[in-house]
VEXSE-164010 format. One line per 3 residues: number of its first residue (from 0); their letters; for each residue x, y, z of C-alpha. Coordinates in steps of 0.05 Angstrom, whole numbers, always signed. Layout:
% VEXSE-164010
NUM = A = X,Y,Z; ...
% end
This chain:
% VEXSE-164010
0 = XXX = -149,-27,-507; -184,+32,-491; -219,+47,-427
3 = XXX = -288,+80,-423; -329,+112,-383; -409,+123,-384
6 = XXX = -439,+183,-365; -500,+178,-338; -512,+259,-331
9 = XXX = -555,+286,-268; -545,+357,-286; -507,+382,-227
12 = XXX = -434,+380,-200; -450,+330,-146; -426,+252,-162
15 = XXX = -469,+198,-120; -441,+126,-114; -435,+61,-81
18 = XXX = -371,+19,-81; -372,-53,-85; -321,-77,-35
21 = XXX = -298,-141,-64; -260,-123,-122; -215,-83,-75
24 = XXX = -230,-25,-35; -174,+16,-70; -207,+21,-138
27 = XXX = -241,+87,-103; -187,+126,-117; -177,+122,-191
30 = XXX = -266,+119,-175; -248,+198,-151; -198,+207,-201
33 = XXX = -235,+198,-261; -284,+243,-236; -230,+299,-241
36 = XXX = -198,+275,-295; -268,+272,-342; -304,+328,-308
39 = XXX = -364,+280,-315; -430,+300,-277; -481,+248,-241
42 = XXX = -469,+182,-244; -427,+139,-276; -412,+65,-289
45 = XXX = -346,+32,-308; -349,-47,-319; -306,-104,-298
48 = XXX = -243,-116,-322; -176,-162,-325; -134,-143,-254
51 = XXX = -114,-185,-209; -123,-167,-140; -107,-228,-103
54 = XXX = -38,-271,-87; -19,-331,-124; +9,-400,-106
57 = XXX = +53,-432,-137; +63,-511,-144; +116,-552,-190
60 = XXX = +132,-484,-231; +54,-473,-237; +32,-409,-221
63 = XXX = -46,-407,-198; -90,-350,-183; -159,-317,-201
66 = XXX = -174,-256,-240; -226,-200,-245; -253,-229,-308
69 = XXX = -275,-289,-284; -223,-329,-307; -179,-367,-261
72 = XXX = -109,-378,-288; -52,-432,-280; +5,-404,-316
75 = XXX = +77,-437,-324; +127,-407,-283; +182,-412,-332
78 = XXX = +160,-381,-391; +92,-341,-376; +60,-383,-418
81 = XXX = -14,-399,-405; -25,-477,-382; -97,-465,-376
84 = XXX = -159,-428,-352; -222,-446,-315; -282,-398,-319
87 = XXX = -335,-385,-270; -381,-335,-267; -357,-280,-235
90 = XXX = -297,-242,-220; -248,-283,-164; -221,-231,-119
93 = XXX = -191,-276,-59; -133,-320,-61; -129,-392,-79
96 = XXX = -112,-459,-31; -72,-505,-59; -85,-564,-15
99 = XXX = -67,-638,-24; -64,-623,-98; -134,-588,-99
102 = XXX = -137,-522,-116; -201,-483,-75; -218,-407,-84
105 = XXX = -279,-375,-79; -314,-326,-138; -366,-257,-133
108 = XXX = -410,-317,-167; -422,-345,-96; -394,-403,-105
111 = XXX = -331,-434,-73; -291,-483,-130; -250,-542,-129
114 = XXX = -207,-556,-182; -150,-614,-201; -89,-598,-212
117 = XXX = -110,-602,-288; -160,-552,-280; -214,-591,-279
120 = XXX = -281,-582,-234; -281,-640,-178; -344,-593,-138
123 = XXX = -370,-522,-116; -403,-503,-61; -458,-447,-64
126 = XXX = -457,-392,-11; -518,-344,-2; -463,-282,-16
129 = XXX = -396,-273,-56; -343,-303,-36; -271,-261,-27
132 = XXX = -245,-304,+21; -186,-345,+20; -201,-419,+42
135 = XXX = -162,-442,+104; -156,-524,+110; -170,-560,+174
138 = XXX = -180,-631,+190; -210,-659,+122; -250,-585,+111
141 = XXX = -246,-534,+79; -259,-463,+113; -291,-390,+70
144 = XXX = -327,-331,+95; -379,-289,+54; -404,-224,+53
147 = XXX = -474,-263,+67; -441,-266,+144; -424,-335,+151
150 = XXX = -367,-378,+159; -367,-443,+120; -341,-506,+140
153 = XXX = -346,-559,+70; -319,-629,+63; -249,-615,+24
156 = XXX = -274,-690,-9; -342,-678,-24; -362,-603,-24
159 = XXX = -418,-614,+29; -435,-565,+84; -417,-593,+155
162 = XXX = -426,-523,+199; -437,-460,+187; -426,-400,+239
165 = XXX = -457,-337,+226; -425,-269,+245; -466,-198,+251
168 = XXX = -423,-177,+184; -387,-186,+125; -322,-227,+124
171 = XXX = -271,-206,+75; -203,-239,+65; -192,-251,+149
174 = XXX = -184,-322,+163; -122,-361,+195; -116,-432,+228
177 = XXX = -73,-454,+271; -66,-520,+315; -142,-529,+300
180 = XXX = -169,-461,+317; -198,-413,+264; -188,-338,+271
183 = XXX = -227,-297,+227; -253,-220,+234; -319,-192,+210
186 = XXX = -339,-119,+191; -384,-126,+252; -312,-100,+288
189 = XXX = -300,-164,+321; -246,-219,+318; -262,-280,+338
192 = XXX = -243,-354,+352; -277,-423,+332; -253,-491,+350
195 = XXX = -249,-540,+292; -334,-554,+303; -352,-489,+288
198 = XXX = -354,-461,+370; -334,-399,+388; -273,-399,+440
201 = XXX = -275,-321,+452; -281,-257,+413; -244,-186,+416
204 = XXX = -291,-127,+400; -248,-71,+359; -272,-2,+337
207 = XXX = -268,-12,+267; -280,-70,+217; -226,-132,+216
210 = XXX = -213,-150,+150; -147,-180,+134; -114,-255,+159
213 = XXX = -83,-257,+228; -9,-278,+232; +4,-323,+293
216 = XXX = +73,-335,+313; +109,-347,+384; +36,-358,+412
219 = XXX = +11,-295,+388; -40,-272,+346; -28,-212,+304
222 = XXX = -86,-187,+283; -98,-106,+251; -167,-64,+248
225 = XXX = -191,-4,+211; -198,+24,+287; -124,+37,+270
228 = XXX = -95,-13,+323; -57,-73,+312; -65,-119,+363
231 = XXX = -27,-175,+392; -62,-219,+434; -49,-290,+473
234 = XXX = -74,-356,+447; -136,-352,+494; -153,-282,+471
237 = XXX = -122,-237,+523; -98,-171,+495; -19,-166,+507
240 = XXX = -9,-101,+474; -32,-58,+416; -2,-7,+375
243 = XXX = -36,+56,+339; -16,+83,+288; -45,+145,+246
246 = XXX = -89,+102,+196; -141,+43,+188; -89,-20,+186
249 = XXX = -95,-72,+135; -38,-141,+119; +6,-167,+170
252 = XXX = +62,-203,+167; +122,-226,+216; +199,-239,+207
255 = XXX = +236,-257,+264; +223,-217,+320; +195,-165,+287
258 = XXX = +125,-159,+264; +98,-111,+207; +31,-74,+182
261 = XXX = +10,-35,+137; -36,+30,+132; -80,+72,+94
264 = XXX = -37,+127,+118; +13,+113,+60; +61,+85,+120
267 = XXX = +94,+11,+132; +96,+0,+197; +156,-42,+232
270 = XXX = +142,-67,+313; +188,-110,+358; +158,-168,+390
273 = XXX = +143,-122,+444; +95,-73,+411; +149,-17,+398
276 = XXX = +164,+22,+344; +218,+4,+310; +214,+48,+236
279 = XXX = +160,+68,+185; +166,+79,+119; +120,+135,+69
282 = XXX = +99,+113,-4; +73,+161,-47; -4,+138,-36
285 = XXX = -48,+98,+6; -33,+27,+17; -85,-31,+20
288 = XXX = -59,-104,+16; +11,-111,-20; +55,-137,+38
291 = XXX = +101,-197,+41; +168,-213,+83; +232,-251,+80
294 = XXX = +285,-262,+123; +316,-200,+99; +260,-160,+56
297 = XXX = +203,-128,+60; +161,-123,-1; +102,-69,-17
300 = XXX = +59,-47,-69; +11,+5,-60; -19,+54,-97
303 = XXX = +36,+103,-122; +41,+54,-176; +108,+28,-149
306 = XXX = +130,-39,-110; +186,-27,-61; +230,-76,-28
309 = XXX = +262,-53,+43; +310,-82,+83; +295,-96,+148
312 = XXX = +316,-23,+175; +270,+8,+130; +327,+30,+78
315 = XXX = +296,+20,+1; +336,-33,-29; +300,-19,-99
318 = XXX = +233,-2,-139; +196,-31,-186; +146,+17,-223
321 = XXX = +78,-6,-261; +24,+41,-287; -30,+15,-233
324 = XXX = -49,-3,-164; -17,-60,-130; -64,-96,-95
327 = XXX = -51,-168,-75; +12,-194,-40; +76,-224,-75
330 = XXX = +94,-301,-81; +156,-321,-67; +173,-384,-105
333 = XXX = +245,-407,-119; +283,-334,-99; +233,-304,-154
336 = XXX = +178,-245,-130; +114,-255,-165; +56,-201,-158
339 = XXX = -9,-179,-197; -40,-109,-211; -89,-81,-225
342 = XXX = -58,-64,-303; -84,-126,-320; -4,-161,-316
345 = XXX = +21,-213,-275; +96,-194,-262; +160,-239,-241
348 = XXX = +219,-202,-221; +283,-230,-193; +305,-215,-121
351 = XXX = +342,-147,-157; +280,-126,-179; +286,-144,-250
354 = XXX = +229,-157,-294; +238,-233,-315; +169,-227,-360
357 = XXX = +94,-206,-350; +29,-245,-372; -23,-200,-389
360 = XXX = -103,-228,-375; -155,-245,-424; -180,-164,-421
363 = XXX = -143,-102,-427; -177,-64,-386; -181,-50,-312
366 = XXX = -220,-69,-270; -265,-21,-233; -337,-16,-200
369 = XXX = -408,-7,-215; -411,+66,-184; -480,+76,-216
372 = XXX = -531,+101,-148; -594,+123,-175; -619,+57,-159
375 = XXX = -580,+49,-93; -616,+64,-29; -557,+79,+20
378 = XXX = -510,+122,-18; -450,+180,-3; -457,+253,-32
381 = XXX = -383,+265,-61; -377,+349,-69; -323,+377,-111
384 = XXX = -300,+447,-90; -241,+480,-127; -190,+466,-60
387 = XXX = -222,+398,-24; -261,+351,-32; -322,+342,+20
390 = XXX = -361,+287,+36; -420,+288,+66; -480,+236,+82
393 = XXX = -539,+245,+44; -578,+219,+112; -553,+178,+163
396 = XXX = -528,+104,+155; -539,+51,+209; -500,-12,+166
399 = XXX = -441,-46,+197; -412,-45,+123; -388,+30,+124
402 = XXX = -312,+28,+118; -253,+79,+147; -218,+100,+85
405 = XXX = -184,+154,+127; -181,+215,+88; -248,+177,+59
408 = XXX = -305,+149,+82; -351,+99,+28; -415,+55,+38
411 = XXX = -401,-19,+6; -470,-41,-35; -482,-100,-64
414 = XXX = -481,-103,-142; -481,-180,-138; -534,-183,-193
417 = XXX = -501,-126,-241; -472,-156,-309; -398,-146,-304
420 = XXX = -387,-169,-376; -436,-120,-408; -414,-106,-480
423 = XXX = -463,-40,-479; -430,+27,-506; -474,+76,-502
426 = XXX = -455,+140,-488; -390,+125,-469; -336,+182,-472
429 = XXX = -252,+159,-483; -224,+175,-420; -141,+153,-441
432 = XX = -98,+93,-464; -79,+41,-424
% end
């Protein structure tokens, strides 16, 4: 299918936008590319699509995860076939729980679902925000964040609300549990820990938003921030070390005795239990979320379009190439690597890095953001010069909700109430084939 773009035409060489943060802060580059590519002027929209940006799980050769067009999937794991679908109404960015055979994920419709095993709806819960979290169990509950601030805390039975705890900003995909304590981080630029009532135990305050899971392991929590710091802290909250690297941080992951991050600086980052460097490894483009480990592998997707798998000195063992962005982390299920991207395609590939089949999503499109500002009130100023690219405020921004891209810097608006599946063409100019 053929992907479009609408101009919206302010007359001038300057591009305005907002990003909308929970389809995957990555889309902003092939946002900036298209701009390039197109040579459009203004503003300009580009609607939802079918990419999957979050990790499966897989259960009795089912495959289960959400997609950007709305549509949750369970597919079979043998054959790629489709088992069945469950729509809600909006796309479902976060990963899915799979938890005493209930699947729970949450969708940009606010809601947080509970399906069988069959797909069918046993309850949702309404939040005041989306929902890009994925649910953590803990002691007959059920545990989301939104972007409306709060953590939830719903009967895994019955769907009801039994506490909420509200933050000073948005929560993206950031919560862990472990031996009934619940570790989450907010774009306010603090981590923080809640017993299993909803009470916070302590809090670290970072320099930059916290939005990926902690790993704990050995009695230590893991846990990254767009400050560029990884951080490895006690059970009670004391700070053992931290590492810096040269870019915001996003996924970590541990193997052994070695931990590993990585970082908008294009770089993997690999740490001893100690805080030292051990090796780093350069892809061809930023990375956001794509990071899994094995006892002997590292796997990453990022986007230069290709998913690598390392051994545990660094060394590339192979690559697989796609014609996207890799967002979400891979599944391992039964020496198999499953991963989806943002083409649309669920992959499998075998340990060797063989393609074992794709499943393609109900649309053939991408999917991308609402970009269009003229209605936005907080907003960037993008300026193309013939060199460089400058960014510049248009007036100064007081919103916990401004991100560290890095090389980048973008305010995240909400386009909760936009119409994602809009079937309007007008104007729109061809941009290529997918």
């Amino acid at each position: 299918m053929d992907r479009y773009i609408s101009e919206q035409g302010l007359g001038n060489s300057n591009v305005s936008f907002g990003v909308d943060d929970s389809f995957g802060d990555v889309n902003l580059i092939e946002v900036i590319q298209a701009i390039k590519e197109t040579g459009l002027s203004g503003a300009f929209a580009v609607k939802t699509g079918g990419s999957i940006l979050c990790k499966t799980v897989v259960h009795k050769d089912v495959i289960y995860f959400g997609c950007t067009d709305h549509i949750f999937y369970a597919v079979d794991y043998k054959t790629g076939e489709e088992v069945w679908r469950f729509e809600t109404g909006g796309p479902i960015v976060g990963p899915p729980l799979l938890h005493n055979d209930t699947l729970f994920f949450g969708s940009y419709d606010r809601n947080l679902y509970a399906l069988n095993l069959d797909g069918k709806l046993l309850w949702k819960f309404s939040a005041r925000d989306v929902i890009v979290t994925g649910p953590k169990p803990i002691d007959g509950m059920v545990i989301c964040g939104s972007k409306d601030h709060n953590i939830y805390a719903i009967s895994a039975e019955t769907g009801k609300l039994i506490w909420r705890y509200s933050a000073r900003g948005y929560i993206d995909d950031s919560i862990s549990v472990h031996k009934d304590v619940i570790y989450f981080g907010s774009w306010d630029k603090t981590f923080r820990a809640l017993d299993k009532k909803g009470k916070l135990l302590w809090d670290l305050k970072t320099n930059g938003m916290v939005g990926s899971e902690a790993v704990i392991k050995d009695n230590t929590v893991y846990v990254s921030s767009s400050d560029h710091n990884l951080y490895a802290l006690n059970l009670d909250g004391n700070e053992k070390w931290r590492y810096k690297a040269s870019g915001p941080l996003r996924t970590v992951a541990a193997s052994g005795d070695m931990v590993f991050c990585i970082s908008r600086d294009n770089h993997v980052y690999a740490l001893n239990e100690n805080g030292m460097l051990k090796w780093k490894f350069k892809t061809g483009e930023m990375l956001s979320k794509s990071l899994e480990v094995t006892d002997d592998k590292v796997l990453v997707g990022g986007c230069d379009h290709n998913f690598y798998a390392l051994d545990m000195d660094g060394n590339i063992l192979w690559r697989f190439s796609v014609d996207n962005i890799i967002v979400p982390p891979a599944t391992i299920y039964k020496d198999k690597i499953i991963f989806g991207c943002e083409n649309c395609n669920l992959y499998v590939l075998d340990m060797n890095g063989q393609l074992i089949w794709k499943f393609h999503t109900s649309l053939g499109y991408p999917a991308s953001y609402d970009v269009d500002s003229i209605r936005r009130e907080k907003s960037v100023e993008v300026v193309w010069k013939p060199d460089a690219m400058i960014v510049e405020e248009k007036k100064p921004i007081k919103d916990e909700s401004i991100a560290d891209y890095g090389e980048f810097s973008g305010t995240y608006i909400d386009t909760s109430k936009t119409d994602y599946m809009s079937s309007s063409v007008k104007g729109y100019i061809k941009k290529k084939e997918l």
